[in-house]
N, C-alpha and C positions, 0 to 999 in steps of 0.2 A: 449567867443571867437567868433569872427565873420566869417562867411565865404566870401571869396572875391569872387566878381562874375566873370563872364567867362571874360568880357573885361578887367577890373582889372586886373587879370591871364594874360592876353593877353599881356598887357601892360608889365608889368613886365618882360615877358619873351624875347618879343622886345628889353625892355630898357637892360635885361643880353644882349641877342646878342651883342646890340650896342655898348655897354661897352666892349665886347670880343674881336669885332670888329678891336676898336679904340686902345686895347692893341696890337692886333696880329701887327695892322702898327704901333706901337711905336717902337714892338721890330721888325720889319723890317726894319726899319728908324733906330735905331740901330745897327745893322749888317752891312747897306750899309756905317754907319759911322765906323769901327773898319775896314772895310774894304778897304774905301778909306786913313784910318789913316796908313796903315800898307802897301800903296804902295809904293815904290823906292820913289815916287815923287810926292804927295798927291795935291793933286788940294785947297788950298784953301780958295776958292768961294765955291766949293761943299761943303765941309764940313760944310761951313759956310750957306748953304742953307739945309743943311741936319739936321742942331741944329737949325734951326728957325721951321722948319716942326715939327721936334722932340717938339718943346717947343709949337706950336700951338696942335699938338695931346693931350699933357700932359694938357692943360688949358682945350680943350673939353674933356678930359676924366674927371678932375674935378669937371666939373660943370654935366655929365653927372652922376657921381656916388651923386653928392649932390639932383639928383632930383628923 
């Protein structure tokens, strides 16, 4: 078994953050969408700007858990 060195280590624990990151604004980007869905009168545009945000987070969290 190998030991990974300290930047290794480093790296990794960056790349968890980053990835914790990018979920915590999915599911914030999430809620702001259940939340404009659930108004008398739903905007949309918003919504519709809220699932592209949503689907750019989702492709970078992708690519960030494949590296």
């Amino acid at each position: 078994m190998q030991a990974q060195s300290p930047s290794s280590s480093s790296t990794s624990a960056s790349s968890t953050a980053y990835i914790a990151s990018l979920k915590l604004k999915h599911e914030t980007l999430e809620a702001k969408l259940q939340e404009e869905r659930l108004r008398p009168h739903p905007d949309d545009f918003r919504i519709q700007q809220l699932k592209k945000q949503k689907l750019a987070l989702k492709q970078e969290l992708a690519e960030a858990q494949q590296n």
